[in-house]
MOPAC internal coordinates of N, CA, C and O (Angstrom, degrees):
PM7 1SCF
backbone

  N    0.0000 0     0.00 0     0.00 0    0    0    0
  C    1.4473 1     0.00 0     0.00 0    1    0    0
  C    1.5293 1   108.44 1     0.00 0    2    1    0
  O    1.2310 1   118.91 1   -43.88 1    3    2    1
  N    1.1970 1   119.68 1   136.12 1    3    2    1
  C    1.3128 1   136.43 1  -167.42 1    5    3    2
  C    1.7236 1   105.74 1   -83.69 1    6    5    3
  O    1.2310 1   116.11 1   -49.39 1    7    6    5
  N    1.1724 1   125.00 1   130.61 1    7    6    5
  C    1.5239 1   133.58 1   163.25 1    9    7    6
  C    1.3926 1   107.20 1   -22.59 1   10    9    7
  O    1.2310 1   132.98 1   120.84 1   11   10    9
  N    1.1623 1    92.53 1   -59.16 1   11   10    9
  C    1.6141 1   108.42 1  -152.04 1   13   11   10
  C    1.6626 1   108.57 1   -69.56 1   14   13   11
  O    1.2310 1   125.52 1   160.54 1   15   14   13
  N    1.4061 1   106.99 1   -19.46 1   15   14   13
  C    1.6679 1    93.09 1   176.74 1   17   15   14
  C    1.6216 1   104.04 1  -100.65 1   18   17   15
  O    1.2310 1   114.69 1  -150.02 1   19   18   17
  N    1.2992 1   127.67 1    29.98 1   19   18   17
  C    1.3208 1   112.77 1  -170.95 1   21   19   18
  C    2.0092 1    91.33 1  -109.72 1   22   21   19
  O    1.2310 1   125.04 1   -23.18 1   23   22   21
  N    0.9147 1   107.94 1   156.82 1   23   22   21
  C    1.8361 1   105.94 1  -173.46 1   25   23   22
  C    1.9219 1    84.54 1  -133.02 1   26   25   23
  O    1.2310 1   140.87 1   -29.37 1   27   26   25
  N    1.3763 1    77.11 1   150.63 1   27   26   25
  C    1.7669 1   102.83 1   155.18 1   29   27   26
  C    1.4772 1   109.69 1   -70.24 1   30   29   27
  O    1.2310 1   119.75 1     1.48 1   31   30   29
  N    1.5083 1   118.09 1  -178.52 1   31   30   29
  C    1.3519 1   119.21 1   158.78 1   33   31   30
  C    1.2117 1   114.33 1   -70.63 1   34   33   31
  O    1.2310 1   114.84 1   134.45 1   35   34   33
  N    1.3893 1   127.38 1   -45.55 1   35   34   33
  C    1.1786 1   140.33 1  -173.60 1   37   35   34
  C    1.6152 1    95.59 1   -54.64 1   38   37   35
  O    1.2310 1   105.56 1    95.73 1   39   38   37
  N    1.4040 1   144.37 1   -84.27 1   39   38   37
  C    0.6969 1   161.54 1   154.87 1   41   39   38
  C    1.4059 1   116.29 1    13.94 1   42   41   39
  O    1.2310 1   130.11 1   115.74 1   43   42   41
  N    1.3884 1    98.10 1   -64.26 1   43   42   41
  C    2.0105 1   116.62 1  -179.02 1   45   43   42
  C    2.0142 1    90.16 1   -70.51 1   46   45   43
  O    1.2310 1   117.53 1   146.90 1   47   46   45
  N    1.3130 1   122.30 1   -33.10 1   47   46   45
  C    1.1941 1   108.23 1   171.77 1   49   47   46
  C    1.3863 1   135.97 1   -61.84 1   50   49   47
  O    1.2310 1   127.38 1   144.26 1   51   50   49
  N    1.1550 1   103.40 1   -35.74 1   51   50   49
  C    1.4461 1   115.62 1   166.65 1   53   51   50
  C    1.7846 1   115.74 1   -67.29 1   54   53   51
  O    1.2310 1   129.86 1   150.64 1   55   54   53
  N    1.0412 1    98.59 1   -29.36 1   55   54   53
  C    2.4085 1   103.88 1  -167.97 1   57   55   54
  C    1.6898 1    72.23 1   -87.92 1   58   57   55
  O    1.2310 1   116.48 1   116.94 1   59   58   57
  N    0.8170 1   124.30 1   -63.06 1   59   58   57
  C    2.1599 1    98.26 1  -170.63 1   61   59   58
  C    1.4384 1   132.78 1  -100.64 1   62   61   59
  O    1.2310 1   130.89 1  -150.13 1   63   62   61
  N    1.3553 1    96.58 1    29.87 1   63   62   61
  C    1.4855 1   114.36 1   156.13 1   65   63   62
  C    1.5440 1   100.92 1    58.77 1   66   65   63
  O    1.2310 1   117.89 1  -114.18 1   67   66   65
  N    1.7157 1   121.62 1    65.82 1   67   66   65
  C    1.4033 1   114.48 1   147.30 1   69   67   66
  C    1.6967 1   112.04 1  -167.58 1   70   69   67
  O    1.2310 1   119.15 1    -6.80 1   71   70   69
  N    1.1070 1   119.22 1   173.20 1   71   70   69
  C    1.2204 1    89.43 1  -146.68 1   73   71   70
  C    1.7150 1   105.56 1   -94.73 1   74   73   71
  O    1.2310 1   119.46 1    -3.02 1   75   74   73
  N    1.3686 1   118.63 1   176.98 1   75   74   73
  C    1.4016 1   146.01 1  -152.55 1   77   75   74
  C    1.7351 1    99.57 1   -55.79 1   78   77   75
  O    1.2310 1   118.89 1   137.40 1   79   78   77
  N    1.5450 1   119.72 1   -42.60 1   79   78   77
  C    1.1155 1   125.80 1  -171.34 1   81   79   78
  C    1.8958 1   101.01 1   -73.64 1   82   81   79
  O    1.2310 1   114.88 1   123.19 1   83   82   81
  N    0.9837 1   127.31 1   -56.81 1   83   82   81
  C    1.2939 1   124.54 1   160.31 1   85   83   82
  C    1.4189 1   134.10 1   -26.96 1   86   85   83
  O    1.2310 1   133.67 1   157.22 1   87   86   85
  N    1.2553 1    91.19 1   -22.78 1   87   86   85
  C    1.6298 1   108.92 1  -167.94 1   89   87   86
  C    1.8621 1   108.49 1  -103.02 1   90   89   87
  O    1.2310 1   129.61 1   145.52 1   91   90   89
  N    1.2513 1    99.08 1   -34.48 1   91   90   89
  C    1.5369 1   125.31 1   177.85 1   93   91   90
  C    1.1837 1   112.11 1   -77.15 1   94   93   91
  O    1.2310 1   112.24 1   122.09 1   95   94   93
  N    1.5871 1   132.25 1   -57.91 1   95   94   93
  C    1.3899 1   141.57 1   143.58 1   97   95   94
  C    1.5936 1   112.54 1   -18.17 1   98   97   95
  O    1.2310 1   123.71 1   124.31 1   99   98   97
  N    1.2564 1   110.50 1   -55.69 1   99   98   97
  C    2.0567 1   116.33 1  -176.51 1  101   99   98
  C    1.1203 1   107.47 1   -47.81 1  102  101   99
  O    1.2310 1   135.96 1   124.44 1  103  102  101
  N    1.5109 1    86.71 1   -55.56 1  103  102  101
  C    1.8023 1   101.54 1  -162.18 1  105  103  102
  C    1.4528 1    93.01 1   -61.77 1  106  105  103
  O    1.2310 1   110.27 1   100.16 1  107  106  105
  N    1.2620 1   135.88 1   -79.84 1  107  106  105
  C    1.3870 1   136.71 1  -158.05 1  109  107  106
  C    1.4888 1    96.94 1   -52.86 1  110  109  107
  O    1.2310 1   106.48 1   107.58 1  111  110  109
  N    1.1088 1   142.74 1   -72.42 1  111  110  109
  C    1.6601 1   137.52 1  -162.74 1  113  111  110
  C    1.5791 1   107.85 1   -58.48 1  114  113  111
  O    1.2310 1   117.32 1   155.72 1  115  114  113
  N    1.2123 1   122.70 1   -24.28 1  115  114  113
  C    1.6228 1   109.61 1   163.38 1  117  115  114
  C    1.6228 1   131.62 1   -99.68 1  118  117  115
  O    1.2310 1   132.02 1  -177.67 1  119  118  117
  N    1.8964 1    94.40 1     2.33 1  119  118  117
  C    1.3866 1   101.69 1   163.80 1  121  119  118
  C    1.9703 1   107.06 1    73.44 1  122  121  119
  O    1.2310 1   129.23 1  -157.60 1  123  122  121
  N    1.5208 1    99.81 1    22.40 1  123  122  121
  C    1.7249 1   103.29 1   173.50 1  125  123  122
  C    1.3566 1   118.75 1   -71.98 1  126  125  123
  O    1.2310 1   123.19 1   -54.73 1  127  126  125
  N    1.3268 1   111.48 1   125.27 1  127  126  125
  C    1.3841 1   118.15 1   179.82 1  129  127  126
  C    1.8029 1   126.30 1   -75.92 1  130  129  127
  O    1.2310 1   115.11 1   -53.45 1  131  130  129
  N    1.0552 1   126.88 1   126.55 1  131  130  129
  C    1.7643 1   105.61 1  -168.26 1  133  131  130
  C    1.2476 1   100.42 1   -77.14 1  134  133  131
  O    1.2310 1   128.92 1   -29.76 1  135  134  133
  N    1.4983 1   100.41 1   150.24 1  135  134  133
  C    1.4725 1   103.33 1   154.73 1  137  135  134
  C    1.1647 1   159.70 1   -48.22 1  138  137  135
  O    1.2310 1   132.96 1   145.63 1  139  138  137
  N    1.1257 1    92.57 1   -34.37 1  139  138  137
  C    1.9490 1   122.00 1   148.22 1  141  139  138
  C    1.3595 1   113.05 1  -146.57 1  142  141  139
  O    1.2310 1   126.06 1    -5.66 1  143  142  141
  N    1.3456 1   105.96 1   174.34 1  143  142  141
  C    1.2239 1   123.20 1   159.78 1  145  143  142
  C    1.3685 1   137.96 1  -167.02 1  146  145  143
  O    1.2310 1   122.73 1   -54.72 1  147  146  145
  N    1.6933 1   112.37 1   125.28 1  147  146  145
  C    1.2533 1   114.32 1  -174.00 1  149  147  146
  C    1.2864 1   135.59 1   -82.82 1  150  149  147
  O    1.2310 1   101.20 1  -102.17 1  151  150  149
  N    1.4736 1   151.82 1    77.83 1  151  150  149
  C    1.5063 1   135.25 1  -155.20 1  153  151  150
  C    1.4740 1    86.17 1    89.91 1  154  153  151
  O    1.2310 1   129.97 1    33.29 1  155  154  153
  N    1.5000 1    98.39 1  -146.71 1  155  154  153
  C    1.5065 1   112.53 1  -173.12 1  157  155  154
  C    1.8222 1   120.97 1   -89.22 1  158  157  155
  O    1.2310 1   129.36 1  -163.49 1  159  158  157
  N    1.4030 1    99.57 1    16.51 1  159  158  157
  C    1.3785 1   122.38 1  -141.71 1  161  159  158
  C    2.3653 1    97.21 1  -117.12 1  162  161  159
  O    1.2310 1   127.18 1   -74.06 1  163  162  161
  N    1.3379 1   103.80 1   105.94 1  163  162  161
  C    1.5457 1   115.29 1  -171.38 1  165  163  162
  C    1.1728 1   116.69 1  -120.06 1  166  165  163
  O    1.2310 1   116.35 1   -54.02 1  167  166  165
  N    1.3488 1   124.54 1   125.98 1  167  166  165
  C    1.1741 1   163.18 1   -87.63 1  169  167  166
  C    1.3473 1   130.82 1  -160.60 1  170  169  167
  O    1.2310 1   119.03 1  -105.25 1  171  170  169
  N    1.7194 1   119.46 1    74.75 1  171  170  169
  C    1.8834 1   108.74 1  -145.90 1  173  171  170
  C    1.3677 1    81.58 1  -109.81 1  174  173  171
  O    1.2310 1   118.61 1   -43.89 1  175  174  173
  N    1.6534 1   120.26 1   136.11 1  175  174  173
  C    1.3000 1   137.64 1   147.49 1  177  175  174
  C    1.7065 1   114.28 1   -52.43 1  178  177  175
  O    1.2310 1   123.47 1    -6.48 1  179  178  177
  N    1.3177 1   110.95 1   173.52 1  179  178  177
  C    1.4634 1   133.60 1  -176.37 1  181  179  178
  C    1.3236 1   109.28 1   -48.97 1  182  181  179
  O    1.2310 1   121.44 1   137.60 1  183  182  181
  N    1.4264 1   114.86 1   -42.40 1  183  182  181
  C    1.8024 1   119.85 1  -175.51 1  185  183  182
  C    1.6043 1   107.14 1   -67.57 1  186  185  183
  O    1.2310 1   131.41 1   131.59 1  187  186  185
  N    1.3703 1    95.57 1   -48.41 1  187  186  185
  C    1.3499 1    87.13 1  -167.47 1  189  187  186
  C    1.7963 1   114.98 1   -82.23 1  190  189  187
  O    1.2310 1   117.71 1   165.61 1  191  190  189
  N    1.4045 1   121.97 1   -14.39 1  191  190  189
  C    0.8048 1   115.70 1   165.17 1  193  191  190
  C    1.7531 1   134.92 1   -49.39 1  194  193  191
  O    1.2310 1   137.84 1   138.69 1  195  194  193
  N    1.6126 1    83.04 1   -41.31 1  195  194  193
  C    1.3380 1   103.33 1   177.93 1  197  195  194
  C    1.3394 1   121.89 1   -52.46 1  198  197  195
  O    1.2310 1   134.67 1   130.66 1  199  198  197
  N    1.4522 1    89.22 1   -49.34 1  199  198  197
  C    1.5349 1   101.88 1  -174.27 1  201  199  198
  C    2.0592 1   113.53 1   -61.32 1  202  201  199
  O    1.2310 1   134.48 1   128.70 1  203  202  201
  N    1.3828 1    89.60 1   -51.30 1  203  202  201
  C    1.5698 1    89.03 1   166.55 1  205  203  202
  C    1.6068 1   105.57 1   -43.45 1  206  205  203
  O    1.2310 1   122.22 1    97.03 1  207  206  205
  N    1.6068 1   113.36 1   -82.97 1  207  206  205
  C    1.0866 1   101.78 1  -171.50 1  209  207  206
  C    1.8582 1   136.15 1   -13.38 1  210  209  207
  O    1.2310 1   135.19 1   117.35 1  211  210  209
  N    1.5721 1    88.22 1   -62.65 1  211  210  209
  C    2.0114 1    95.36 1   178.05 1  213  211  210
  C    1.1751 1    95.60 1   -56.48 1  214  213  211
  O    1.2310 1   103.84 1   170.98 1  215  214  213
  N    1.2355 1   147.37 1    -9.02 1  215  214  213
  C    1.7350 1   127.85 1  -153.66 1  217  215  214
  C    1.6022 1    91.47 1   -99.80 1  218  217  215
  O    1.2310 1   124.00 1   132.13 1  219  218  217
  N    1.6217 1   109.93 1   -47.87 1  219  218  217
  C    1.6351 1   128.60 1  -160.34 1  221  219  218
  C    1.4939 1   102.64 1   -83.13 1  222  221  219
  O    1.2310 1   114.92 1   169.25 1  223  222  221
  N    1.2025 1   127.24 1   -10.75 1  223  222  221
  C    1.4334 1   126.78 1   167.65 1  225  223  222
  C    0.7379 1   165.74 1   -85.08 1  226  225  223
  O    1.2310 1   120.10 1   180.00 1  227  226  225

């Protein structure tokens, strides 16, 4: 998997238009694990983005 398709939360907040806390909230209330992570810094691939996305939309 390529760097470049993995997003922050922040990140996935911005590509579906809402804001960062919404996105942070998901993640924590469904208990999603990142895909990686560098430092303190987590990391959702394409699937899971997606999946946020349909949820946040």
């Amino acid at each position: 998997m390529a760097d470049e398709a993995l997003l922050t939360g922040k990140k996935i907040a911005e590509k579906i238009g809402v804001s960062p806390k919404k996105v942070t909230d998901y993640i924590k209330d469904k208990a999603i694990e990142p895909d990686k992570t560098k430092g303190a810094c987590k990391y959702y691939g394409p699937a899971t983005v997606a999946k946020i996305e349909k949820a946040l939309k």
